[in-house]
PDB file of N, CA, C, O and CB in Angstrom:
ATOM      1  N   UNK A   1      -0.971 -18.317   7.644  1.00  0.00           N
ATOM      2  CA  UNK A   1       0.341 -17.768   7.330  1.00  0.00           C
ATOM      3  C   UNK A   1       0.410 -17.330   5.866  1.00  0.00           C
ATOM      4  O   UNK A   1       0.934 -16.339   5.358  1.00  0.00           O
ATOM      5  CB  UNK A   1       1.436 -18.801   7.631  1.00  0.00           C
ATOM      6  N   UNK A   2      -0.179 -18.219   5.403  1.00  0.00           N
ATOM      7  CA  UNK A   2      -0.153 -17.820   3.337  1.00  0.00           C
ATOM      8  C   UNK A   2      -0.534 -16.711   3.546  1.00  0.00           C
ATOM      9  O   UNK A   2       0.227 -15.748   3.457  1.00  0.00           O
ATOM     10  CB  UNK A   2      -1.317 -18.650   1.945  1.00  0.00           C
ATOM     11  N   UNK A   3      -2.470 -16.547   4.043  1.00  0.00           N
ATOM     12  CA  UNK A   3      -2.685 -14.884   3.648  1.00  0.00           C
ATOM     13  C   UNK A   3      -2.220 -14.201   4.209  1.00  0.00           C
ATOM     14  O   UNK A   3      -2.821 -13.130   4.126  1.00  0.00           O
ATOM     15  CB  UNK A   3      -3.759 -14.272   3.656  1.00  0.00           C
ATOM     16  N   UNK A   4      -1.226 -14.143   4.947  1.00  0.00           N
ATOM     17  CA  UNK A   4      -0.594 -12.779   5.455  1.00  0.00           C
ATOM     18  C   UNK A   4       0.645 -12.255   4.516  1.00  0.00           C
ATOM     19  O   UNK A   4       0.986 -11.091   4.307  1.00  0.00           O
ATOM     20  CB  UNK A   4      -0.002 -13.001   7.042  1.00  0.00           C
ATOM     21  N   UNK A   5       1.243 -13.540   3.986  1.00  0.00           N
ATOM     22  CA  UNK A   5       2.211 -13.314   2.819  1.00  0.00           C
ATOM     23  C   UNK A   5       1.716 -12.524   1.842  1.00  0.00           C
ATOM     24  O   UNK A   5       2.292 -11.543   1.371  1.00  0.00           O
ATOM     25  CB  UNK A   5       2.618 -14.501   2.173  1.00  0.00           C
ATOM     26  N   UNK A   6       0.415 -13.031   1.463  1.00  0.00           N
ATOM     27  CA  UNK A   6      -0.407 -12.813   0.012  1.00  0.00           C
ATOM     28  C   UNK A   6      -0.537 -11.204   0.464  1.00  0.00           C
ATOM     29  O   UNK A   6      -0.084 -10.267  -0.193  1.00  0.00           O
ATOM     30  CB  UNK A   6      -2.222 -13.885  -0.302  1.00  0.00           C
ATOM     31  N   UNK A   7      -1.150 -11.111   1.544  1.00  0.00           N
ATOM     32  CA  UNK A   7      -1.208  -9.725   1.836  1.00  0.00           C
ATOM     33  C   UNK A   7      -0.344  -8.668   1.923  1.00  0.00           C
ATOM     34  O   UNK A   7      -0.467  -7.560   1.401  1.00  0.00           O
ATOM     35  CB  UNK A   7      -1.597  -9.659   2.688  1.00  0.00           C
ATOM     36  N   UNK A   8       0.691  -9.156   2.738  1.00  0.00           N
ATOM     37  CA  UNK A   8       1.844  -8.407   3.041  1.00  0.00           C
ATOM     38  C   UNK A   8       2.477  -7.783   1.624  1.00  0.00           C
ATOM     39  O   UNK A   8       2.918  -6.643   1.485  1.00  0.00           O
ATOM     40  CB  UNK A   8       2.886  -9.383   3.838  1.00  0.00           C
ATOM     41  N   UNK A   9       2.391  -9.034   0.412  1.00  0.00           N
ATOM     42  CA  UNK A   9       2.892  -8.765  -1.097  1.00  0.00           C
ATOM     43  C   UNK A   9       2.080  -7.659  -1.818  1.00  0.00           C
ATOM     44  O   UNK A   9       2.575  -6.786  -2.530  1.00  0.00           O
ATOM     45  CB  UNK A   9       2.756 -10.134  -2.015  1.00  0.00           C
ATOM     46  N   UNK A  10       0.051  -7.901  -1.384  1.00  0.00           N
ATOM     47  CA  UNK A  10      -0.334  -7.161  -2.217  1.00  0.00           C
ATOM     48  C   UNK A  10       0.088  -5.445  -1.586  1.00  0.00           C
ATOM     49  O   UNK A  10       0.557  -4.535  -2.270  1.00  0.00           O
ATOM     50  CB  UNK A  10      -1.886  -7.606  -2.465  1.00  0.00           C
ATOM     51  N   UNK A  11      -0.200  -5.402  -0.333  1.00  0.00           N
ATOM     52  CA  UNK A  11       0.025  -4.016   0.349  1.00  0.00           C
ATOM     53  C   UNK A  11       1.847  -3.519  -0.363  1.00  0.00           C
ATOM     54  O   UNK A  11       2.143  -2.325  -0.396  1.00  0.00           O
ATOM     55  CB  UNK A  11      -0.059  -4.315   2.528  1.00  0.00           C
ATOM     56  N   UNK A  12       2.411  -4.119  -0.640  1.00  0.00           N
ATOM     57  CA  UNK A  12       4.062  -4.261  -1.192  1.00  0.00           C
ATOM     58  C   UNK A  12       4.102  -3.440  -2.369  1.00  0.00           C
ATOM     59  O   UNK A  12       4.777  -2.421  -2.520  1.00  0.00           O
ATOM     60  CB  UNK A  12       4.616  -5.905  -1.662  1.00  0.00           C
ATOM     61  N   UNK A  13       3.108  -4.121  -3.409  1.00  0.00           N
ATOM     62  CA  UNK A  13       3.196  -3.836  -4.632  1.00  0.00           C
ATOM     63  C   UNK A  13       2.093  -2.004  -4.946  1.00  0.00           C
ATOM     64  O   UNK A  13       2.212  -1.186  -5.858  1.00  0.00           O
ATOM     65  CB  UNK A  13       2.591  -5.466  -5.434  1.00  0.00           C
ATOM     66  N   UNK A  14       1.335  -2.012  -3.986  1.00  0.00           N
ATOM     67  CA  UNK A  14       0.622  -0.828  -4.227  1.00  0.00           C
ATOM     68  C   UNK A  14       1.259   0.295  -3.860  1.00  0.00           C
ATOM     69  O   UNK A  14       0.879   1.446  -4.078  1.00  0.00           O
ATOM     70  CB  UNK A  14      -0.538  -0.826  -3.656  1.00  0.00           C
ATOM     71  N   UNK A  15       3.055  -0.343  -2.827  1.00  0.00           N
ATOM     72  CA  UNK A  15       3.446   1.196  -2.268  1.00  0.00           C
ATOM     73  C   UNK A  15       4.695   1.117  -3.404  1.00  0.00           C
ATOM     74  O   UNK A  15       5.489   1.998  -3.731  1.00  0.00           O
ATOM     75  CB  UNK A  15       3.984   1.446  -0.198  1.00  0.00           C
ATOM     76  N   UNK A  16       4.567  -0.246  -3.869  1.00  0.00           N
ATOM     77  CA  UNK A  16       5.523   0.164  -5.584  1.00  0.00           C
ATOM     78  C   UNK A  16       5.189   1.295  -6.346  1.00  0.00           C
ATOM     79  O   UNK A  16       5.798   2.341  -6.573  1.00  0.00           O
ATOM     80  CB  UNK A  16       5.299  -0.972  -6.857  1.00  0.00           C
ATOM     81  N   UNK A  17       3.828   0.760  -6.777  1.00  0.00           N
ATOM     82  CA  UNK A  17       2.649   1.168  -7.832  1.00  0.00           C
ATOM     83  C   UNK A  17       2.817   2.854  -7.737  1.00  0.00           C
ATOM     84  O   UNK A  17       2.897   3.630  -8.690  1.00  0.00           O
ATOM     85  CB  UNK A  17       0.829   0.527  -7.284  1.00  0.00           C
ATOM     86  N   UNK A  18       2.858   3.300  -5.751  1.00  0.00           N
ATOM     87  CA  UNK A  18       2.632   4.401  -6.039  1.00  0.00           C
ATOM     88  C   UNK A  18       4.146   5.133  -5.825  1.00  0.00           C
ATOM     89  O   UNK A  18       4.189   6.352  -5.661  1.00  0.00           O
ATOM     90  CB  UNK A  18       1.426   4.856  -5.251  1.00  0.00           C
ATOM     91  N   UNK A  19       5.266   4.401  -5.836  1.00  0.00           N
ATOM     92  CA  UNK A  19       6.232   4.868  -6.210  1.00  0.00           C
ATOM     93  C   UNK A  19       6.851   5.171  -7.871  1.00  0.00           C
ATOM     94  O   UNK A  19       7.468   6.040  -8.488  1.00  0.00           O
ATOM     95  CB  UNK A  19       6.832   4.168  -5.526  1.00  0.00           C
ATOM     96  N   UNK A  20       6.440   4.290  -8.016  1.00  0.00           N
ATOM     97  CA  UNK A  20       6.542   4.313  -9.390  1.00  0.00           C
ATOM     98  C   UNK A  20       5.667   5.591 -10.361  1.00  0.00           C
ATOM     99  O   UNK A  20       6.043   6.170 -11.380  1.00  0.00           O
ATOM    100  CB  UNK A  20       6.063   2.876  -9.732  1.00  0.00           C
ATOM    101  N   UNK A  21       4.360   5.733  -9.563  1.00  0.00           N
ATOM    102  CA  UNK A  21       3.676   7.101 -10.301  1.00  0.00           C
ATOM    103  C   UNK A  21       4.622   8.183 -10.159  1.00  0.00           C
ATOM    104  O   UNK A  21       4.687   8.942 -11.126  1.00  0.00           O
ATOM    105  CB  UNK A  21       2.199   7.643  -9.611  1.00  0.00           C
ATOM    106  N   UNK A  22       5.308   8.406  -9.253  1.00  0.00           N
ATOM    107  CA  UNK A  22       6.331   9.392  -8.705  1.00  0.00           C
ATOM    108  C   UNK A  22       7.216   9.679 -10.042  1.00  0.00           C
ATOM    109  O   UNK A  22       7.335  10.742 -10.651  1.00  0.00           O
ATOM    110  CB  UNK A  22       7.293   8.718  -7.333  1.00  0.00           C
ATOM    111  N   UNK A  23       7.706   8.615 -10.269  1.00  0.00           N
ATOM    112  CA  UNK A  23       9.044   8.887 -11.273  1.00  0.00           C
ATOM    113  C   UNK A  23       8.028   9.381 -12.459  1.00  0.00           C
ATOM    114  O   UNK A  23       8.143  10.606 -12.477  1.00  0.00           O
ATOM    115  CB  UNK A  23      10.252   7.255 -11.747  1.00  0.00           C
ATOM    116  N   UNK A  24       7.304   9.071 -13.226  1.00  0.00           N
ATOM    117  CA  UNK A  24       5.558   9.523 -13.870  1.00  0.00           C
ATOM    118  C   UNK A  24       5.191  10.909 -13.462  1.00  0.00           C
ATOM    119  O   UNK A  24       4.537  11.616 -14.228  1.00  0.00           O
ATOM    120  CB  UNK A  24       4.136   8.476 -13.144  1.00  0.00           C
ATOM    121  N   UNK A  25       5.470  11.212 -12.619  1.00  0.00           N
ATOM    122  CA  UNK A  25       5.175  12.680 -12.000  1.00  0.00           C
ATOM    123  C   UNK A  25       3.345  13.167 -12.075  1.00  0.00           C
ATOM    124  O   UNK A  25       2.693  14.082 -12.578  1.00  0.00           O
ATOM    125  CB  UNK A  25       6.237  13.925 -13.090  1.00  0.00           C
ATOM    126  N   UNK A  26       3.141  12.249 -11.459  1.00  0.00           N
ATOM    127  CA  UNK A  26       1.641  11.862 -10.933  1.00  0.00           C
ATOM    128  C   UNK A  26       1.665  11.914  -9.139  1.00  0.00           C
ATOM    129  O   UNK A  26       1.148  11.128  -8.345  1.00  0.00           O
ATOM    130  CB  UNK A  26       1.197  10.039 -11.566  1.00  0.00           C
ATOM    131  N   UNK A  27       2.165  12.682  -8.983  1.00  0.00           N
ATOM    132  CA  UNK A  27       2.536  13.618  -7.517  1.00  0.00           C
ATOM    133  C   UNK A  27       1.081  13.087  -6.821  1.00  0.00           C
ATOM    134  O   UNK A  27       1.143  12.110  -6.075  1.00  0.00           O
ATOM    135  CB  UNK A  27       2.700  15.831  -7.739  1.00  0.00           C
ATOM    136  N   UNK A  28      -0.028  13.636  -7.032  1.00  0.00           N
ATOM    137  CA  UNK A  28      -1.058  13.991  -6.488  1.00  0.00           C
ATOM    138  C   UNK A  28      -1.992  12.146  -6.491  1.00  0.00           C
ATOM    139  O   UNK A  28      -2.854  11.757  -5.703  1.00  0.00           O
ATOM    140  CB  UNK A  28      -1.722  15.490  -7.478  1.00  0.00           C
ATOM    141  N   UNK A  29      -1.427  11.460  -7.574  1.00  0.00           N
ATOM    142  CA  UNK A  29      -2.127   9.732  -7.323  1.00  0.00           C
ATOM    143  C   UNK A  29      -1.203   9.104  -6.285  1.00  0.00           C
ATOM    144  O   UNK A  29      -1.682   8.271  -5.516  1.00  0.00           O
ATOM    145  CB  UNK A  29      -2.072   8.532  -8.927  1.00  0.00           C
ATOM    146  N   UNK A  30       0.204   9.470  -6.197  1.00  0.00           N
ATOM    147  CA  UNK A  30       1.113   8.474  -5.962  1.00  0.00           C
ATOM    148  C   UNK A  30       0.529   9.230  -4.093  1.00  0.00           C
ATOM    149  O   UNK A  30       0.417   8.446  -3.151  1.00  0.00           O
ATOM    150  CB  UNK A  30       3.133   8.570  -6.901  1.00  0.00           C
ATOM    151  N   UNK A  31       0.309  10.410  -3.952  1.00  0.00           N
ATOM    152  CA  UNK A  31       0.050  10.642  -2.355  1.00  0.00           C
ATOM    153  C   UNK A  31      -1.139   9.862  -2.048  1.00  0.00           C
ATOM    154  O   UNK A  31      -1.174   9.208  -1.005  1.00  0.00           O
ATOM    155  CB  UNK A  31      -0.221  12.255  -1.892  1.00  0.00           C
ATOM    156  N   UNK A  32      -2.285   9.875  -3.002  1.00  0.00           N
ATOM    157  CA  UNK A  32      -3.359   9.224  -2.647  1.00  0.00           C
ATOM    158  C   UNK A  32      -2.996   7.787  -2.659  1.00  0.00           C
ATOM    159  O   UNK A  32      -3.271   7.189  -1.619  1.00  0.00           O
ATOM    160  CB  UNK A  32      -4.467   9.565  -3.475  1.00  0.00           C
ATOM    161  N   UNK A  33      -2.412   7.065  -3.655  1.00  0.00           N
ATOM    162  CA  UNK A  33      -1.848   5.501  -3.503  1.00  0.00           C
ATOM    163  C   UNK A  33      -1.237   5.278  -2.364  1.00  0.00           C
ATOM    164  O   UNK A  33      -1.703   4.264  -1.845  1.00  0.00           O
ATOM    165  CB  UNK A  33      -0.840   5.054  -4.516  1.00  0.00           C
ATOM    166  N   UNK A  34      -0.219   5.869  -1.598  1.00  0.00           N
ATOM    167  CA  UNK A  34       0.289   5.393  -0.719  1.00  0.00           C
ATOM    168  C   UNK A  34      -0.509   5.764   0.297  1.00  0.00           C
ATOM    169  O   UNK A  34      -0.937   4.864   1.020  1.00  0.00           O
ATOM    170  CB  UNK A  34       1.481   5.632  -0.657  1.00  0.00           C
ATOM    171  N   UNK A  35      -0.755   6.672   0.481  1.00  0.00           N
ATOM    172  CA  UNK A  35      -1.891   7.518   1.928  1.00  0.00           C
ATOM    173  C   UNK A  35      -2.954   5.718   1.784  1.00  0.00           C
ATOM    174  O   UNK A  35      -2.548   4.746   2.421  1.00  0.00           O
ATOM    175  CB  UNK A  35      -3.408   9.962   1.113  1.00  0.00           C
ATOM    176  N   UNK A  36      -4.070   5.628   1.001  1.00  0.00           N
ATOM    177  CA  UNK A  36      -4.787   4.599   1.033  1.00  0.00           C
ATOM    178  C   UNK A  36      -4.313   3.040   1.671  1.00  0.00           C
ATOM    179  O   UNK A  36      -4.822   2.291   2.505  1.00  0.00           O
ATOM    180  CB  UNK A  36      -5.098   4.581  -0.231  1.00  0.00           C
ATOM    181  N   UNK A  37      -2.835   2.960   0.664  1.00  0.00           N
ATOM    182  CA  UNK A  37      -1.937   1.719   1.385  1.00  0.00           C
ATOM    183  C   UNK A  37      -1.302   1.628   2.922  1.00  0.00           C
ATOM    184  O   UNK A  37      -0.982   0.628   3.565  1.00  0.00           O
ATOM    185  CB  UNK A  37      -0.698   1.601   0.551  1.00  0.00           C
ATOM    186  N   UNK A  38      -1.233   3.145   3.302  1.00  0.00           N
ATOM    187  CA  UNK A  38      -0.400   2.740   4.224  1.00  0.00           C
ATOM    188  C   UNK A  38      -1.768   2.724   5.553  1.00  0.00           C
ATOM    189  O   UNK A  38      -1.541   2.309   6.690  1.00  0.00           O
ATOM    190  CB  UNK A  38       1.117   3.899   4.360  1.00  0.00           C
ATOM    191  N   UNK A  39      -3.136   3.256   5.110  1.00  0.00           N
ATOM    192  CA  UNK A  39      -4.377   3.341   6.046  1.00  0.00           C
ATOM    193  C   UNK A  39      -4.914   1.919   5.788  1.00  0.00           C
ATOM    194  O   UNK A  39      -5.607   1.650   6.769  1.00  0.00           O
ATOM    195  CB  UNK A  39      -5.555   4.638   5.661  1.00  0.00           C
ATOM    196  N   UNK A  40      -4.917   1.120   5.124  1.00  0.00           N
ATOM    197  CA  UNK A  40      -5.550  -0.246   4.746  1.00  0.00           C
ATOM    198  C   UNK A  40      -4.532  -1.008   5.938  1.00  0.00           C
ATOM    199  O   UNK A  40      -5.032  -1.595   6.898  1.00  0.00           O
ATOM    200  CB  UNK A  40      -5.344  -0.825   2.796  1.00  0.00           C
ATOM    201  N   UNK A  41      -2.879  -0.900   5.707  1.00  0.00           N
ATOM    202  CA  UNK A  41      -2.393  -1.358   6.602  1.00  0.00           C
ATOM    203  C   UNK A  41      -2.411  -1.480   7.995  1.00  0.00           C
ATOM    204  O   UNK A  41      -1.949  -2.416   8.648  1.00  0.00           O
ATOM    205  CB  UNK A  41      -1.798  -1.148   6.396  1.00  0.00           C
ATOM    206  N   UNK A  42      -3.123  -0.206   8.523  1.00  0.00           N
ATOM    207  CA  UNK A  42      -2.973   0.344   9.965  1.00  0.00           C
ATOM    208  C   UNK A  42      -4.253  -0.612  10.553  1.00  0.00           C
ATOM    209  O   UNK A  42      -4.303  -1.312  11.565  1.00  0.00           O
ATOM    210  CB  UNK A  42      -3.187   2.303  10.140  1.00  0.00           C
ATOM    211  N   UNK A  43      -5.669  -0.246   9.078  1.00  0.00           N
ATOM    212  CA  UNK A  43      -6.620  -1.147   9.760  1.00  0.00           C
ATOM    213  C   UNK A  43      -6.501  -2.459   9.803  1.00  0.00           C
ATOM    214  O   UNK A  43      -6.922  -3.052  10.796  1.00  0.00           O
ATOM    215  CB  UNK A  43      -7.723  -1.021   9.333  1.00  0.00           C
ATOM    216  N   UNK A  44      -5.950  -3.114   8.815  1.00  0.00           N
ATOM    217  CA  UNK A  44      -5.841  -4.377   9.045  1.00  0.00           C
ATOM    218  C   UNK A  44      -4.681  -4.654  10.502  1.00  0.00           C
ATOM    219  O   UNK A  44      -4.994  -5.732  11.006  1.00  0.00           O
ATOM    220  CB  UNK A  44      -5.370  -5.006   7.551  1.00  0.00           C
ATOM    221  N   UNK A  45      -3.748  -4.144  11.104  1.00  0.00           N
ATOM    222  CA  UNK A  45      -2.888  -4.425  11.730  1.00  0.00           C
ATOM    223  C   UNK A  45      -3.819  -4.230  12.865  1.00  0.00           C
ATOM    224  O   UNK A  45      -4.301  -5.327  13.147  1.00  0.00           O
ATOM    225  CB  UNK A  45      -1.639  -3.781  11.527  1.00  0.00           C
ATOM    226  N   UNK A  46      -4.288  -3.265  13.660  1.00  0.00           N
ATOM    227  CA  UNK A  46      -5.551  -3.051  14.568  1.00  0.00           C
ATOM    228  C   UNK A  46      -6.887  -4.063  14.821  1.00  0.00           C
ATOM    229  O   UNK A  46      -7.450  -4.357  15.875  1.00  0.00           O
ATOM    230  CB  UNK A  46      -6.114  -1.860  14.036  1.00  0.00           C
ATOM    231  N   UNK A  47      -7.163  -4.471  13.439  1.00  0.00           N
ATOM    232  CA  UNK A  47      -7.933  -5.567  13.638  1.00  0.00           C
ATOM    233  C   UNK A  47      -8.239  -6.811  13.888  1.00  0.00           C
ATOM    234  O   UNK A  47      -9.247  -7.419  14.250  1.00  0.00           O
ATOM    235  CB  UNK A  47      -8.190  -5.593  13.253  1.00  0.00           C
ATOM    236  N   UNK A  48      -6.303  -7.261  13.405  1.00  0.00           N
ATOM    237  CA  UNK A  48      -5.639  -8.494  14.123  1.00  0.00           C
ATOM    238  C   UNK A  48      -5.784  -8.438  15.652  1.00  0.00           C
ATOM    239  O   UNK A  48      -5.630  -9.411  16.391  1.00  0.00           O
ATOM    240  CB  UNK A  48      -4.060  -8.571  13.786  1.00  0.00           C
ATOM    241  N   UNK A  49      -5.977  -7.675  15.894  1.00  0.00           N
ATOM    242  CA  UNK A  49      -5.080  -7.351  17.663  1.00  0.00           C
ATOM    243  C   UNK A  49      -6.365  -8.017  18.502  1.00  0.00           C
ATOM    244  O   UNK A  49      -6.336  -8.077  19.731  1.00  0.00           O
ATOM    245  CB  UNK A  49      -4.722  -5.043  18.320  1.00  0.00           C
TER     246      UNK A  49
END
């Protein structure tokens, strides 16, 4: 249960990270930051199964 917290937080903070490039106007990291976060998520959720 912890590492799913731990996880759930780190995947959390990287779709911060790449919100935050946004307001930065780093357009082109913040698509690659989240695109990467939200594909790390999909595999890990698939691989539970």
């Amino acid at each position: 249960m912890k590492k799913d917290l731990t996880l759930t937080l780190w995947l959390f903070a990287l779709l911060l990270f790449g919100t935050v490039l946004v307001f930065f106007k780093q357009l082109t990291a913040a698509i690659y930051v989240n695109t990467l976060t939200i594909a790390i998520a999909v595999l890990l959720s698939t691989e539970e199964r």
